[in-house]
Backbone bond lengths (Angstrom), bond angles and torsions (degrees), N, CA, C in turn:
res aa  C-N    CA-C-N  psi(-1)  N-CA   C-N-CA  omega(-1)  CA-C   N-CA-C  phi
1 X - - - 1.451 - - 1.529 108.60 -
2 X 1.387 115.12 111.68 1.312 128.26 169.31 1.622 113.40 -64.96
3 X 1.732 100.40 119.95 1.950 99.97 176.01 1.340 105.88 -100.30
4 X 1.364 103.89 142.35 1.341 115.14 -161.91 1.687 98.92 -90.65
5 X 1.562 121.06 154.21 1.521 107.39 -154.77 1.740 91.72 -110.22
6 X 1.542 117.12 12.57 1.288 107.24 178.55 1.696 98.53 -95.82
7 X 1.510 117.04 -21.20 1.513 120.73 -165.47 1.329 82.79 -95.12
8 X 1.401 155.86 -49.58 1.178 130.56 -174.95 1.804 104.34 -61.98
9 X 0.873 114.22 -49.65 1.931 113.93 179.57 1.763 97.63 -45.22
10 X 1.182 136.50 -65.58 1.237 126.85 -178.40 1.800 116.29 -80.25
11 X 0.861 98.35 14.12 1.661 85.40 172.97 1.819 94.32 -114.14
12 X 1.596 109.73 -30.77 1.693 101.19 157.94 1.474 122.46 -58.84
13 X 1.298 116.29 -11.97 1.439 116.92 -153.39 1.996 78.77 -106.05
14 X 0.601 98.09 -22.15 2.139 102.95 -163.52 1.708 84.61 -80.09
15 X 1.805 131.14 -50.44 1.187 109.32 -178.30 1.713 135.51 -84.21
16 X 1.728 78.01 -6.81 1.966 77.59 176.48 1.743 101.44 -103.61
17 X 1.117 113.09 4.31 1.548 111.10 148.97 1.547 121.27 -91.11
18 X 1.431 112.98 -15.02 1.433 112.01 147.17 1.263 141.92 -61.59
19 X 1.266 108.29 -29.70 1.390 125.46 -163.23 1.747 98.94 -106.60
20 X 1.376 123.70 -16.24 0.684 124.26 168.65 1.680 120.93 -69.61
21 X 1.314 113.36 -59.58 1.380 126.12 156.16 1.635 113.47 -45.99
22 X 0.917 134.61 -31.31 1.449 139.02 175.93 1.890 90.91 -64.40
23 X 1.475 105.57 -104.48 1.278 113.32 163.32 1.560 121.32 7.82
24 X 1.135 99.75 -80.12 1.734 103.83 168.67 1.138 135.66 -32.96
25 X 1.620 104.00 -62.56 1.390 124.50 -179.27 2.124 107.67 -83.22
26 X 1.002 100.60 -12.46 2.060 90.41 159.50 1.488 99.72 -90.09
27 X 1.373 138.96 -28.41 1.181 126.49 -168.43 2.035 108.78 -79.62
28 X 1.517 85.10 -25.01 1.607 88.89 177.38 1.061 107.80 -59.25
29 X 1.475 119.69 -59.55 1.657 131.55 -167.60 1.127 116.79 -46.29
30 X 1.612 105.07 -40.27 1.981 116.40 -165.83 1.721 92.51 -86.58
31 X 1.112 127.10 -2.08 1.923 112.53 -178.88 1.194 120.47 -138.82
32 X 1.277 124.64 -16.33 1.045 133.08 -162.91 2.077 105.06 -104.21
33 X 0.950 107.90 152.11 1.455 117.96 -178.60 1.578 103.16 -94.19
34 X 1.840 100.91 91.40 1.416 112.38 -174.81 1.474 101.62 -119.58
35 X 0.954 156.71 147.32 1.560 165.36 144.29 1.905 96.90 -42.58
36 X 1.158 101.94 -177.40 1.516 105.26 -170.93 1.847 93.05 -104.98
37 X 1.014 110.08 -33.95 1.575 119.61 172.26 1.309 115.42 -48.60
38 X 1.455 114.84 -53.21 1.406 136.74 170.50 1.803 115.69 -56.99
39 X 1.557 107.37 -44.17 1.225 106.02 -175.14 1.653 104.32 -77.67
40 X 1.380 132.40 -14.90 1.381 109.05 -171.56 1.724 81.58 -98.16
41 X 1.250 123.20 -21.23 1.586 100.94 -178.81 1.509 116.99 -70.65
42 X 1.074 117.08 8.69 1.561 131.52 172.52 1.349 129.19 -78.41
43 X 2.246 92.91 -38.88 1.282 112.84 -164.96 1.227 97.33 -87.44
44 X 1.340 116.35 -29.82 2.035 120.81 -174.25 1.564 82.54 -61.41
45 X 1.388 121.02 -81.11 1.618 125.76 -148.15 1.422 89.35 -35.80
46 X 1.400 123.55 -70.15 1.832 123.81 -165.90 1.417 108.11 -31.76
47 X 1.192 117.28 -58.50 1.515 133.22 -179.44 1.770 97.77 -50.91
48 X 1.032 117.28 -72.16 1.672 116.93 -175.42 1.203 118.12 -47.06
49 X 1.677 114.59 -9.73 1.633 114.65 -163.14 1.203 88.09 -110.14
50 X 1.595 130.36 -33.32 1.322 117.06 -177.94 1.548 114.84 -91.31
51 X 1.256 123.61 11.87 1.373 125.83 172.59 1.749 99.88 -102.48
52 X 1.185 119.29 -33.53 1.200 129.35 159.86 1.491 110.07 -33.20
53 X 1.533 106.15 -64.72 1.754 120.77 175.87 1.598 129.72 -49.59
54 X 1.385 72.37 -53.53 2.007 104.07 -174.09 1.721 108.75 -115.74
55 X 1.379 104.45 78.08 1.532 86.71 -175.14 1.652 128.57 -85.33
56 X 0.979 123.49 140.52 2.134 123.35 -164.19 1.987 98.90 99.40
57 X 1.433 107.13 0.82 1.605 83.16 -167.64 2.103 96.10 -111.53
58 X 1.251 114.42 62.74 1.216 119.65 -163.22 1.683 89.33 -95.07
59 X 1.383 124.13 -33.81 1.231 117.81 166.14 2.135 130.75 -62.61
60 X 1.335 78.53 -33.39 1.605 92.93 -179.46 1.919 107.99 -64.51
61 X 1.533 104.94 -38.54 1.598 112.73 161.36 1.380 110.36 -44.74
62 X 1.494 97.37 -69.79 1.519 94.04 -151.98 1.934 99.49 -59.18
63 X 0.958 114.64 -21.34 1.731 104.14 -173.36 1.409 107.91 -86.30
64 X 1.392 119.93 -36.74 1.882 125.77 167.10 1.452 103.05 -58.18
65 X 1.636 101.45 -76.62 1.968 89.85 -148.36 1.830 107.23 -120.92
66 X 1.539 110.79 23.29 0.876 120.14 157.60 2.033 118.81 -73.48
67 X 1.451 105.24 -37.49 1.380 100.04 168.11 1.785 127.39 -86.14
68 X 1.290 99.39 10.59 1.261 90.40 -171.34 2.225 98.64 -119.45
69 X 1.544 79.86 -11.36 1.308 74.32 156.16 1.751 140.23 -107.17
70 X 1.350 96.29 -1.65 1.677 128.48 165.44 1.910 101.36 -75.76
71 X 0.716 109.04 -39.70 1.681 126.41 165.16 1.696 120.84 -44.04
72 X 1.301 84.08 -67.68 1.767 100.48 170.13 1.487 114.84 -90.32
73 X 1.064 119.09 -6.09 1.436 114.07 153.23 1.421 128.81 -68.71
74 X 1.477 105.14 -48.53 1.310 127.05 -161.50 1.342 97.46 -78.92
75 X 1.246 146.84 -38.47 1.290 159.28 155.92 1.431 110.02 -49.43
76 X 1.421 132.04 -66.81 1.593 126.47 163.15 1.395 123.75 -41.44
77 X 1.227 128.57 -32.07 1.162 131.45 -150.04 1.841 107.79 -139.23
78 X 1.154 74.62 11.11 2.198 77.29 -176.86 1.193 103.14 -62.45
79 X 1.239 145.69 -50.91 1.541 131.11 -166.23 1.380 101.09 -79.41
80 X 1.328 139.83 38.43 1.614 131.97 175.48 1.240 98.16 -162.70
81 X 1.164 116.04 24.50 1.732 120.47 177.25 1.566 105.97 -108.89
């Protein structure tokens, strides 16, 4: 099976716009004056944008950047948890 080098260019372009949104949204959580309500409504949207991207891979989230954003939650918000 021949890969086509324009679908590899946009499916690279689909993960560093993933990772970008990842990135972003832990840096939001750790600085920004978010409620804890607010911060998991951040983590759903991320999730919706990358199923948006990658669609069927809602499991592959939750095992990638579901723990690293349970991480930076749990750390922001530990004394109100």
């Amino acid at each position: 099976m021949e890969i086509n080098q324009q679908e590899v260019r946009e499916e690279n372009h689909k993960i560093r716009y993933l990772r970008f949104l990842v990135d972003f949204s832990i840096l939001s959580i750790q600085q920004d004056d978010l409620v804890f309500e607010e911060a998991q409504e951040l983590v759903e949207d991320v999730k919706r944008a990358a199923c948006g991207l990658f669609p069927g891979k809602e499991e592959t989230f939750e095992l990638i950047y579901r723990p690293r954003f349970n991480r930076v939650i749990e750390e922001r918000y530990r004394s109100s948890l």
